[in-house]
C-alpha positions in Angstrom: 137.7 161.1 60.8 137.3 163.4 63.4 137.1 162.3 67.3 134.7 164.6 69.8 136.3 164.6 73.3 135.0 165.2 76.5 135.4 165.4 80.1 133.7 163.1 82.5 131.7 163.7 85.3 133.4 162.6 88.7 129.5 160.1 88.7 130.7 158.9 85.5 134.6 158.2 86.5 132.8 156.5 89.7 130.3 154.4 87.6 133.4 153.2 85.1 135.5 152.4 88.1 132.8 150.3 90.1 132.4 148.1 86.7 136.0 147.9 86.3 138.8 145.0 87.5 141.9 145.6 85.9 144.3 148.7 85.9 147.5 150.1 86.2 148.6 151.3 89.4 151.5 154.3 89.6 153.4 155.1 92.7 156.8 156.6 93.3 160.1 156.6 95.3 162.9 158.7 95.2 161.8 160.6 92.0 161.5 157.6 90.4 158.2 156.0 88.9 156.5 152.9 89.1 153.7 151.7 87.0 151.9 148.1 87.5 149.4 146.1 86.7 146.8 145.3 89.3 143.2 143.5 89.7 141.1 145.9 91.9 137.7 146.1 93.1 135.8 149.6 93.8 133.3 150.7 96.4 132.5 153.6 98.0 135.6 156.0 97.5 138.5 152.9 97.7 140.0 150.4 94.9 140.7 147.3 96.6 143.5 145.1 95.9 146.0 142.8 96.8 149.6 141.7 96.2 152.9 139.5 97.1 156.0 141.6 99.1 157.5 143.0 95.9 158.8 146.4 95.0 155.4 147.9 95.0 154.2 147.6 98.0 157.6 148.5 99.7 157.0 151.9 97.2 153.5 152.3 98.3 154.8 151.7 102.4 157.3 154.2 101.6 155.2 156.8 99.8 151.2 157.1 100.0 150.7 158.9 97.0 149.8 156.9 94.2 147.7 157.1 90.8 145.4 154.3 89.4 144.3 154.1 85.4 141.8 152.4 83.8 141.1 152.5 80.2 138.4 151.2 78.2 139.0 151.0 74.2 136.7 150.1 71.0 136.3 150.8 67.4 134.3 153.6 68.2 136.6 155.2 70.6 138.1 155.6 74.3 137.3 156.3 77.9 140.3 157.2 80.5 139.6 157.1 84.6 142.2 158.6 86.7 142.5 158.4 90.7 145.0 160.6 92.5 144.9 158.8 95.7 146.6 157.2 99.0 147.5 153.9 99.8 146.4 152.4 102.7 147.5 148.9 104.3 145.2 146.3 105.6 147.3 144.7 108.0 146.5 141.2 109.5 144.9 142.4 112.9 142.2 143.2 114.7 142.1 146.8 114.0 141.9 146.2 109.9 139.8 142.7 110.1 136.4 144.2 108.6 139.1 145.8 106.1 140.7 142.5 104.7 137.6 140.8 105.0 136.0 144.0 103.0 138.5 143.8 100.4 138.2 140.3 100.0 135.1 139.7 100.0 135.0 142.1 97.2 138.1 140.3 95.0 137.2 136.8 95.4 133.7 137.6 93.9 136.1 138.1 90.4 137.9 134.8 88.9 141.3 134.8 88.8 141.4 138.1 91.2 144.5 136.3 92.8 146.5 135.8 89.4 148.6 139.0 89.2 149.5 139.4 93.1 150.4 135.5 93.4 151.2 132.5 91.7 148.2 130.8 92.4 146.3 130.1 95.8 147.2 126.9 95.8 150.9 127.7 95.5 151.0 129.9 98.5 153.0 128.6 101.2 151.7 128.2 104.7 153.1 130.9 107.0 153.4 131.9 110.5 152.0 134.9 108.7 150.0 135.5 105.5 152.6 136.8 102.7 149.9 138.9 100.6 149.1 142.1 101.7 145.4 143.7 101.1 145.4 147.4 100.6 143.1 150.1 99.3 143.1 153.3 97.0 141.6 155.7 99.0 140.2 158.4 96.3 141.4 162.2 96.5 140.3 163.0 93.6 139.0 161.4 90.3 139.1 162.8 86.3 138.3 161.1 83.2 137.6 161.7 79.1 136.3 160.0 76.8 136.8 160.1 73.0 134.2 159.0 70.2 134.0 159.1 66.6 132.3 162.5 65.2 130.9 160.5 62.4 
């Protein structure tokens, strides 16, 4: 069995991405990589997300540059989405507000959106201040490639 491989068009790296939730989210400090699993949402040219104070985020505050994958499988074969991107924080203010409530608005339309950046929302202590951040992906660049059976 043979598999025929291709390269996708950045309108068909875009159309996967906008119809995908789940990936997993490199970044990098010190020569050091990271890799983690994240729920996202995509418009435009930005993956939104969320999570808890963790090492990732204090990576990502550290160092912009970060990668996001998503991979689709099946019997008949594979597609791979790569974004070379930046983060960028959404901080609790008046300057980010349509921001947050952008990426939020986008996440909470997805159940369970919360589960990997949190224990649950119910289990989230009240703060002076919220203890999730909301971030984005900005896209720099975008590649994919799919493989299918040659049958």
């Amino acid at each position: 069995m043979s598999m025929h491989l291709r390269e996708l068009s950045p309108n068909e790296c875009y159309e996967i991405l906008e119809h995908t939730r789940f990936g997993h989210l490199a970044c990098c400090r010190n020569g050091q990589p990271y890799i983690a699993a994240i729920y996202f949402a995509f418009s435009g040219n930005m993956a939104y997300s969320f999570t808890m104070p963790g090492k990732k985020l204090d990576w990502m505050r550290e160092n912009e540059k970060v990668c996001l994958h998503v991979e689709h499988r099946s019997t008949s074969g594979w597609t791979s989405v790569l974004i070379d991107g930046a983060f960028e924080e959404f901080p609790d203010n008046d300057l980010w507000r349509d921001e947050r409530m952008r990426a939020w608005s986008l996440l909470q339309a997805q159940p369970d959106w919360w589960e990997i950046g949190s224990l649950s929302t119910h289990e989230i202590p009240v703060l002076s201040e919220p203890p999730h951040a909301f971030y984005g992906i900005l896209v720099h660049s975008v590649s994919g490639r799919s493989a299918s059976r040659a049958d």
